[in-house]
CHARMM internal coordinates of N, CA and C (Angstrom, degrees):
IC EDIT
DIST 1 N 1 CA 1.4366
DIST 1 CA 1 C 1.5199
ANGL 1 N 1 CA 1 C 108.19
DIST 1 C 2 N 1.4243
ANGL 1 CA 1 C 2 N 115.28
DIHE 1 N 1 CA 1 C 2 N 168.30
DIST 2 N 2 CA 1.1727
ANGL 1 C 2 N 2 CA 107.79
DIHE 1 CA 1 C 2 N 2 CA -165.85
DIST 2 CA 2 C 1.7097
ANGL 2 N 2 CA 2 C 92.32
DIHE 1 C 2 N 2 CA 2 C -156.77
DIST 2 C 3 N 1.5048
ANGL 2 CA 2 C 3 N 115.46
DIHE 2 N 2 CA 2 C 3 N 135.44
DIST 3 N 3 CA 1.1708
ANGL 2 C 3 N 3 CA 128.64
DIHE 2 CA 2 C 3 N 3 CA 177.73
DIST 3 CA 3 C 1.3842
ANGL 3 N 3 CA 3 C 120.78
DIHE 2 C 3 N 3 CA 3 C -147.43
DIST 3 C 4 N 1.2826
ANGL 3 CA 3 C 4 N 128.37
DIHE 3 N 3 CA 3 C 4 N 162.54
DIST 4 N 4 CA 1.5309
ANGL 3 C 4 N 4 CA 135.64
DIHE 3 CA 3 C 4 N 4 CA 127.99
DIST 4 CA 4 C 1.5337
ANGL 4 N 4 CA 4 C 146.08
DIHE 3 C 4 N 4 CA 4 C -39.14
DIST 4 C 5 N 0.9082
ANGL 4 CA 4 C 5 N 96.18
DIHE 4 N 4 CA 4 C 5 N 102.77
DIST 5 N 5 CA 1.6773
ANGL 4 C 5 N 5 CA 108.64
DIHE 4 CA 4 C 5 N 5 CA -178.76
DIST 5 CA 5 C 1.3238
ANGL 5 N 5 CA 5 C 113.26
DIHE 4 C 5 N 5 CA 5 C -85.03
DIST 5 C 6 N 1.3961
ANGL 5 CA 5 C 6 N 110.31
DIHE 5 N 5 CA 5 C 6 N 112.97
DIST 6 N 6 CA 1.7697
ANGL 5 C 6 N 6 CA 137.01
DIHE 5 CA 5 C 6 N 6 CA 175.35
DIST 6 CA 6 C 1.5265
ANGL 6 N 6 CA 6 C 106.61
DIHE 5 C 6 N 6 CA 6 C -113.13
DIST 6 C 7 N 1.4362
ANGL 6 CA 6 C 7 N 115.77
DIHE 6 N 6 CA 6 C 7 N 160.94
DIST 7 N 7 CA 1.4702
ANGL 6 C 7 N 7 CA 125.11
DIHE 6 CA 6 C 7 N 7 CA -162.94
DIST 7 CA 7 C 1.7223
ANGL 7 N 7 CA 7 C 99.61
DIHE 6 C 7 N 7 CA 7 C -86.01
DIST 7 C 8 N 1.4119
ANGL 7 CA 7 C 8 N 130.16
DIHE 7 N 7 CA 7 C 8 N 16.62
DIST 8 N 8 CA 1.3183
ANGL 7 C 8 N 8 CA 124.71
DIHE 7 CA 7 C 8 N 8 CA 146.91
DIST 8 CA 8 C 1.4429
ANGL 8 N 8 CA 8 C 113.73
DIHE 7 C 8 N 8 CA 8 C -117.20
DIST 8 C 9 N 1.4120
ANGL 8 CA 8 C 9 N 137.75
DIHE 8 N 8 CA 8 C 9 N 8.73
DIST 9 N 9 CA 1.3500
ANGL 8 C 9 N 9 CA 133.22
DIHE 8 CA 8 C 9 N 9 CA -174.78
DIST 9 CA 9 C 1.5709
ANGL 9 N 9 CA 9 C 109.99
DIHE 8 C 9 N 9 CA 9 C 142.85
DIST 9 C 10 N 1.1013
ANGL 9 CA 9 C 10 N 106.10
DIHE 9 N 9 CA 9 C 10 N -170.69
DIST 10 N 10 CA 2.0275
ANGL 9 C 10 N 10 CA 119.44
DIHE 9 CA 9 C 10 N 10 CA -176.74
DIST 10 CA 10 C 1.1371
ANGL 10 N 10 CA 10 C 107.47
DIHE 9 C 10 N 10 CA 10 C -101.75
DIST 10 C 11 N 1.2455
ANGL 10 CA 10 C 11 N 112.11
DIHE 10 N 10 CA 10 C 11 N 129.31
DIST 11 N 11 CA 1.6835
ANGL 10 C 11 N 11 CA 115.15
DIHE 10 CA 10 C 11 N 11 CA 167.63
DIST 11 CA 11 C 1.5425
ANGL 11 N 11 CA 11 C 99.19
DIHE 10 C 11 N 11 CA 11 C -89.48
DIST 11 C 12 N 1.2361
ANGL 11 CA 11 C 12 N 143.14
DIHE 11 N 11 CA 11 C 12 N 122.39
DIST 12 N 12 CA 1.2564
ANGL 11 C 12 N 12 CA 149.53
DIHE 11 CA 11 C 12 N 12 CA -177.58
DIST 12 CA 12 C 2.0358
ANGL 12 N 12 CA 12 C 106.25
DIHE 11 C 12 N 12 CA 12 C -94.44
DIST 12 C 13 N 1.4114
ANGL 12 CA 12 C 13 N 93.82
DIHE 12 N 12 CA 12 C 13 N 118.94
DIST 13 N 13 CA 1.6367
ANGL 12 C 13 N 13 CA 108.88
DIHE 12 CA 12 C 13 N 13 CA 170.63
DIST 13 CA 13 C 1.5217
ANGL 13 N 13 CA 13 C 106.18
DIHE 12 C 13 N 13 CA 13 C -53.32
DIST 13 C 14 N 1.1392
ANGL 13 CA 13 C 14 N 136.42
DIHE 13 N 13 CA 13 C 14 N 119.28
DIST 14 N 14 CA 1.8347
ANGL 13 C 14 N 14 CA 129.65
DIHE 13 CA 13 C 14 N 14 CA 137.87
DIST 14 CA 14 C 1.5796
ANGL 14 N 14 CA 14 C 107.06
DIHE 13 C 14 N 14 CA 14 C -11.48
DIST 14 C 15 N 1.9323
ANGL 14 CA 14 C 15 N 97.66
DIHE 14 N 14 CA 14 C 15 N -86.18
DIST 15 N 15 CA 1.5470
ANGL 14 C 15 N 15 CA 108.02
DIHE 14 CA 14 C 15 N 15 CA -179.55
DIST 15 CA 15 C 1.9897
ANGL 15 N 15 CA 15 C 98.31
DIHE 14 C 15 N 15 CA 15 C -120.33
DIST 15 C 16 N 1.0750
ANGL 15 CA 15 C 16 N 100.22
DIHE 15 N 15 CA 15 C 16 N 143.38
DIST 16 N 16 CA 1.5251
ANGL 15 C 16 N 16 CA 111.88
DIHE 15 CA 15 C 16 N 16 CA 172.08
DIST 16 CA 16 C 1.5005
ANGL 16 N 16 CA 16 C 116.32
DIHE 15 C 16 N 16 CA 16 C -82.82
DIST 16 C 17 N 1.6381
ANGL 16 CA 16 C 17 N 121.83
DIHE 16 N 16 CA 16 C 17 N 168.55
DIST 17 N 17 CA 1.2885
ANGL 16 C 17 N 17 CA 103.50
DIHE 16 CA 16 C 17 N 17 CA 153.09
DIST 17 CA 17 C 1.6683
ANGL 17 N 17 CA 17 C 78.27
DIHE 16 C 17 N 17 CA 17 C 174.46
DIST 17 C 18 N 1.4085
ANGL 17 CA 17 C 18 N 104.81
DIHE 17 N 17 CA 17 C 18 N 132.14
DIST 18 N 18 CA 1.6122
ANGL 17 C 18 N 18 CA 110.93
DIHE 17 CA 17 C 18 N 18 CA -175.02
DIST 18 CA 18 C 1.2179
ANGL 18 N 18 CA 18 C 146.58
DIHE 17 C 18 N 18 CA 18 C -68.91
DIST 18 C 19 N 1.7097
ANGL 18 CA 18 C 19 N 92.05
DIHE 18 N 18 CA 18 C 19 N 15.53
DIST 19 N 19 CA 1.5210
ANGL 18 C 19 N 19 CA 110.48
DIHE 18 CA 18 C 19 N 19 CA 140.80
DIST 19 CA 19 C 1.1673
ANGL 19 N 19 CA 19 C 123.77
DIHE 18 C 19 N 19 CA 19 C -76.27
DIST 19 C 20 N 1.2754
ANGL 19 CA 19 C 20 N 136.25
DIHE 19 N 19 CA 19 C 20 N 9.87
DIST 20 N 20 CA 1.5133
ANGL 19 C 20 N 20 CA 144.53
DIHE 19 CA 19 C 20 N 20 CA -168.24
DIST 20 CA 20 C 1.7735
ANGL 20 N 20 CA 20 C 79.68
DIHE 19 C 20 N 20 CA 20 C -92.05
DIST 20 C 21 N 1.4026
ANGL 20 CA 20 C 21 N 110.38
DIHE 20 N 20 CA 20 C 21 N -65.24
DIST 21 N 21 CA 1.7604
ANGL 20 C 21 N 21 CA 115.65
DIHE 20 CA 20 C 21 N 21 CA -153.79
DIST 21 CA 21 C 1.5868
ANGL 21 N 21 CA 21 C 93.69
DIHE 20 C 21 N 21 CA 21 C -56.39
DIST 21 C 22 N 1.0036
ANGL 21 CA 21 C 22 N 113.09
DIHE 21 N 21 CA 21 C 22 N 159.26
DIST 22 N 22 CA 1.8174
ANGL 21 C 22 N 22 CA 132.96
DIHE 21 CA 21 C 22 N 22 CA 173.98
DIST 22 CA 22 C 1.6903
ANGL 22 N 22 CA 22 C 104.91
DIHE 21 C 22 N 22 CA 22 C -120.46
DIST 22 C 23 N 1.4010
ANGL 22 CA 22 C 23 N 128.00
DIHE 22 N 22 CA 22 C 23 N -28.57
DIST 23 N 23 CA 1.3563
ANGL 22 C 23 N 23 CA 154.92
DIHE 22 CA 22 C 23 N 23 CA -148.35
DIST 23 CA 23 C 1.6875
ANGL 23 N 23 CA 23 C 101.40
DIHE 22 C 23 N 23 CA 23 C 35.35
DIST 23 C 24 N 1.3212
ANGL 23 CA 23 C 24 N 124.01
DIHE 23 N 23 CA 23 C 24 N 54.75
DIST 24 N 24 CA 1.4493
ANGL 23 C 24 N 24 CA 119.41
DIHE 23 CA 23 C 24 N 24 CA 170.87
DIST 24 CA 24 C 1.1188
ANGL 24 N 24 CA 24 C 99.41
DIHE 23 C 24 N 24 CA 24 C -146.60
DIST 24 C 25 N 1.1993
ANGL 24 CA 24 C 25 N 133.72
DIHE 24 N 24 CA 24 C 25 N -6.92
DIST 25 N 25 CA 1.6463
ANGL 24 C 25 N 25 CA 120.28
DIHE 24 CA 24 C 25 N 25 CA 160.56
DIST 25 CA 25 C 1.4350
ANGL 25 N 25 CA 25 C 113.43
DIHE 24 C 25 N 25 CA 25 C -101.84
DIST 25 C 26 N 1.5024
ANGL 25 CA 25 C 26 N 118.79
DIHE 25 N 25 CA 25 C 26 N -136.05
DIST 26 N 26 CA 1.6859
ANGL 25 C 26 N 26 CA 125.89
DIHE 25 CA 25 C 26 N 26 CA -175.96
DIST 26 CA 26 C 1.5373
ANGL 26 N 26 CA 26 C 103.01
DIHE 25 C 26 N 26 CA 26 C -44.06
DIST 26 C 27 N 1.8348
ANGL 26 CA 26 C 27 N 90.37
DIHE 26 N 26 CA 26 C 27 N 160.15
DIST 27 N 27 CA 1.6601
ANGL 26 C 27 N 27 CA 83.02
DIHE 26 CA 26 C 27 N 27 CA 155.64
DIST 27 CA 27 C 1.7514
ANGL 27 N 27 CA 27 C 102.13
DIHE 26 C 27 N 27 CA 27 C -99.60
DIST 27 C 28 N 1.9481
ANGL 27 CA 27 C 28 N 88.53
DIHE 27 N 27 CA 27 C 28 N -169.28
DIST 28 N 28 CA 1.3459
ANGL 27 C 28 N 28 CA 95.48
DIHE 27 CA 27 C 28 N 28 CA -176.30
DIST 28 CA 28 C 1.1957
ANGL 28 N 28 CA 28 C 89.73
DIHE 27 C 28 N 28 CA 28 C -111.60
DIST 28 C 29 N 1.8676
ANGL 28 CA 28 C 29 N 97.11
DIHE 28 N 28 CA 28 C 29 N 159.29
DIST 29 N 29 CA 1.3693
ANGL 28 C 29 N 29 CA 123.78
DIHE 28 CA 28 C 29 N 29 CA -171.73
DIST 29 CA 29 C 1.7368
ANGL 29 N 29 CA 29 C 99.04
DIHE 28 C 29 N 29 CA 29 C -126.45
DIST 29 C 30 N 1.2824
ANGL 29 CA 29 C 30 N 146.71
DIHE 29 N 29 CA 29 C 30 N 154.20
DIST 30 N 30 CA 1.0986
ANGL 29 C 30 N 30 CA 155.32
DIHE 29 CA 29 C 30 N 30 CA -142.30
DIST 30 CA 30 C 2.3228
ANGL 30 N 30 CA 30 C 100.54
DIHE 29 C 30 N 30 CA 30 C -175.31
DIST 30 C 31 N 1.4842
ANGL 30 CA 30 C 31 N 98.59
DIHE 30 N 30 CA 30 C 31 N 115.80
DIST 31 N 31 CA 1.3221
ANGL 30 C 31 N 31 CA 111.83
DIHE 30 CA 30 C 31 N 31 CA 174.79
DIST 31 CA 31 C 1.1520
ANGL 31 N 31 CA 31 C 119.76
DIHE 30 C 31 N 31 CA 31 C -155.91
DIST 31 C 32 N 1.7779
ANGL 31 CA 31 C 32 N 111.12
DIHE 31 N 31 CA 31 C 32 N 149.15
DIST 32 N 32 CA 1.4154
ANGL 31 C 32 N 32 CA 107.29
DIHE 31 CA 31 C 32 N 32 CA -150.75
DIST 32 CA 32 C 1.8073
ANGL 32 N 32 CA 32 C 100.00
DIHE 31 C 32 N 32 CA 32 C -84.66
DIST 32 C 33 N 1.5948
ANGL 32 CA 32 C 33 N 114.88
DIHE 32 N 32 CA 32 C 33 N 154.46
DIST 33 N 33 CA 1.7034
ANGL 32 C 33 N 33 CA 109.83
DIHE 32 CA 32 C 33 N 33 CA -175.51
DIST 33 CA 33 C 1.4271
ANGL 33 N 33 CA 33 C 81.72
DIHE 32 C 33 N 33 CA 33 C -99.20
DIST 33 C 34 N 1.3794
ANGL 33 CA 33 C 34 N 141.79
DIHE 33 N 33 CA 33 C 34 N 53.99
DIST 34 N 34 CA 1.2940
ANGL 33 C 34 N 34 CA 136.97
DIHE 33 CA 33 C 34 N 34 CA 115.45
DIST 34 CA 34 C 1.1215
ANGL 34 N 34 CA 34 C 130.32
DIHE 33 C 34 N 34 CA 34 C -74.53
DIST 34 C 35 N 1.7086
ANGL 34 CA 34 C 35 N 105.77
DIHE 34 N 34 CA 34 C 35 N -19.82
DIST 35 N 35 CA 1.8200
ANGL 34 C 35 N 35 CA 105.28
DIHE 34 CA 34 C 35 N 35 CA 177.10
DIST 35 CA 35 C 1.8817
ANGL 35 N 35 CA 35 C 90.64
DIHE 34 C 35 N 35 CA 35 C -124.56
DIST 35 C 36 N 1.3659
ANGL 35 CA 35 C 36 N 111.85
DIHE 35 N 35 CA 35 C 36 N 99.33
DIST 36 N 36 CA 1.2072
ANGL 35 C 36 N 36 CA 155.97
DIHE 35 CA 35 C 36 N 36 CA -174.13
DIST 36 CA 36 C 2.3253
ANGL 36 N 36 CA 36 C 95.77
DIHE 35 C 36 N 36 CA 36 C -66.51
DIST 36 C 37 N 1.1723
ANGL 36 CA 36 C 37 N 88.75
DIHE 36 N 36 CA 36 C 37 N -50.18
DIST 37 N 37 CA 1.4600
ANGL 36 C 37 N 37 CA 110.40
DIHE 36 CA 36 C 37 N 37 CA 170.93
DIST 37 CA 37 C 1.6383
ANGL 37 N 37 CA 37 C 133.79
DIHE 36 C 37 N 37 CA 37 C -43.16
DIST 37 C 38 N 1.6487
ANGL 37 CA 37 C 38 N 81.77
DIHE 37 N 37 CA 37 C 38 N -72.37
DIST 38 N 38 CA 1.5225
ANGL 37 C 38 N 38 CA 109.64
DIHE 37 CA 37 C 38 N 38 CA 171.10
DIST 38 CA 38 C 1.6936
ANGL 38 N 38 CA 38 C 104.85
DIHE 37 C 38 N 38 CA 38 C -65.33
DIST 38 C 39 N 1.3176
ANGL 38 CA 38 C 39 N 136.18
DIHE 38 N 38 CA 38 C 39 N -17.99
DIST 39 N 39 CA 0.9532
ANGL 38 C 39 N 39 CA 126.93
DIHE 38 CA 38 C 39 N 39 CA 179.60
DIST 39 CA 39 C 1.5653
ANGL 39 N 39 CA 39 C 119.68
DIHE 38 C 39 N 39 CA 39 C -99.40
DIST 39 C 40 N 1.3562
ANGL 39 CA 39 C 40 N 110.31
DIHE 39 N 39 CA 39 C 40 N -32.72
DIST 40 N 40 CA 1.3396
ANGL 39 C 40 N 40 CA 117.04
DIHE 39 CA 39 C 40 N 40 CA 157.68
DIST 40 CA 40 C 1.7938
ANGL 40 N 40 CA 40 C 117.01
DIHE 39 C 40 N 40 CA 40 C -76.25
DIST 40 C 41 N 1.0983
ANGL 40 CA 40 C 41 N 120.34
DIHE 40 N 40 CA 40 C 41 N 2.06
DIST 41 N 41 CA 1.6334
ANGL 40 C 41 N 41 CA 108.28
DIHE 40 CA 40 C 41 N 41 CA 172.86
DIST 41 CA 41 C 2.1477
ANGL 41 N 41 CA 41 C 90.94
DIHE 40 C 41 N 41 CA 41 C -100.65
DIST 41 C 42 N 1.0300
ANGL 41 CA 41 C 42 N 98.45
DIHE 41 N 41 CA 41 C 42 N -27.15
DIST 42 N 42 CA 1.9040
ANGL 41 C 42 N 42 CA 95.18
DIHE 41 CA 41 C 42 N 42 CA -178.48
DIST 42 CA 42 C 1.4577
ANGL 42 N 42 CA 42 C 125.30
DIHE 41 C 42 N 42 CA 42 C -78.88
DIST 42 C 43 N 1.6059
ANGL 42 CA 42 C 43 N 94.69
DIHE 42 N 42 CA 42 C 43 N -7.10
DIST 43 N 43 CA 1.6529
ANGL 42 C 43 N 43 CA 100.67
DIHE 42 CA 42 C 43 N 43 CA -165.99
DIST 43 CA 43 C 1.4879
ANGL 43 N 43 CA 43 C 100.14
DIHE 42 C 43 N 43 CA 43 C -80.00
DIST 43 C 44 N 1.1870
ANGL 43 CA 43 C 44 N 123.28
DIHE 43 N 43 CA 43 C 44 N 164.43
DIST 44 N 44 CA 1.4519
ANGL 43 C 44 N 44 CA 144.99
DIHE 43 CA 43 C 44 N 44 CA -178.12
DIST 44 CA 44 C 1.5199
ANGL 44 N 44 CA 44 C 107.23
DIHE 43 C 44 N 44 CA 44 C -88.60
DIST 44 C 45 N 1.3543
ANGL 44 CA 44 C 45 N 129.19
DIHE 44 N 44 CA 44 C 45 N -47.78
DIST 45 N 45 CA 1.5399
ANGL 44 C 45 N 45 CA 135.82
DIHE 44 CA 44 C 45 N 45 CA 138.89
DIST 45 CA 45 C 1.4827
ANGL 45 N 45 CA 45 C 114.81
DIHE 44 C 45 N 45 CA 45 C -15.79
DIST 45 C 46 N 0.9487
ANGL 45 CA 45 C 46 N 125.14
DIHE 45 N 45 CA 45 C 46 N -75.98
DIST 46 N 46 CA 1.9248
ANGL 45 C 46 N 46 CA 145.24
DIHE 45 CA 45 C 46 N 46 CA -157.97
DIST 46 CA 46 C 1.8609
ANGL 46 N 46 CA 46 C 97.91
DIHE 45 C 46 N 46 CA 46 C -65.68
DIST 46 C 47 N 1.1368
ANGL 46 CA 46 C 47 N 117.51
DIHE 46 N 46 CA 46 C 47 N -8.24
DIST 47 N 47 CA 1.7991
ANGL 46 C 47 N 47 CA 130.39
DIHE 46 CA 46 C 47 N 47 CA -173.37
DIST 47 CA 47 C 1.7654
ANGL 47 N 47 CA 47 C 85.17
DIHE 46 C 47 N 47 CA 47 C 39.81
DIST 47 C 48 N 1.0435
ANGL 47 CA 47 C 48 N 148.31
DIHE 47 N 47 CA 47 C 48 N 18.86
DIST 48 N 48 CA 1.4792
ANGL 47 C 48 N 48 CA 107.87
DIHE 47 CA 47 C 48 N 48 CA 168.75
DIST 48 CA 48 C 1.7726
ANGL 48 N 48 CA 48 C 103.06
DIHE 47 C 48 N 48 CA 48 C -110.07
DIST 48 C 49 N 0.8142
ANGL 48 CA 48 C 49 N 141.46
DIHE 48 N 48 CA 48 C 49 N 18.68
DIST 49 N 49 CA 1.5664
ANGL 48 C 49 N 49 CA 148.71
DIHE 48 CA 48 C 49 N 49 CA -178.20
DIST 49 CA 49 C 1.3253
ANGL 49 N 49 CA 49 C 94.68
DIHE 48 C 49 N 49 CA 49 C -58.39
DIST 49 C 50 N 1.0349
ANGL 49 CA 49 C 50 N 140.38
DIHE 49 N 49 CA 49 C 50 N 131.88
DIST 50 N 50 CA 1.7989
ANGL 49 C 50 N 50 CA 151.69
DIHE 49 CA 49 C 50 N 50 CA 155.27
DIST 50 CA 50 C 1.3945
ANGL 50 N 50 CA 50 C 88.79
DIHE 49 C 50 N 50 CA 50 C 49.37
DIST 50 C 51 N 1.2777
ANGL 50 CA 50 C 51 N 114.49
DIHE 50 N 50 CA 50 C 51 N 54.31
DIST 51 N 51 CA 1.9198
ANGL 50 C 51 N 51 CA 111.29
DIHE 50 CA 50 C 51 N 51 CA 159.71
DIST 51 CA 51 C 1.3259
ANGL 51 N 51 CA 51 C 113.00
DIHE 50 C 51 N 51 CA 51 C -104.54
END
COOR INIT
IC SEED 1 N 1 CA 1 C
IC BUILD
């Protein structure tokens, strides 16, 4: 998966494509949807990301 990184967590893309990036805002973050976990503790949704 592949998302945006903001100063409370990742907003995670559906589908990507590098017209999404601008390279002047967040960076990107990239995680495997084998760890289902790691992606729900980073999401911006889930409120616990850097809590």
């Amino acid at each position: 998966m592949t998302g945006k990184l903001y100063p409370k967590g990742v907003r995670w893309f559906s589908h990507y494509s590098v017209d999404q990036d601008d390279l002047m805002g967040p960076n990107l973050v990239m995680a495997s949807r084998r760890k289902p976990e790691l992606v729900r503790l980073l999401s911006i949704e889930s409120g616990s990301a850097l809590s």
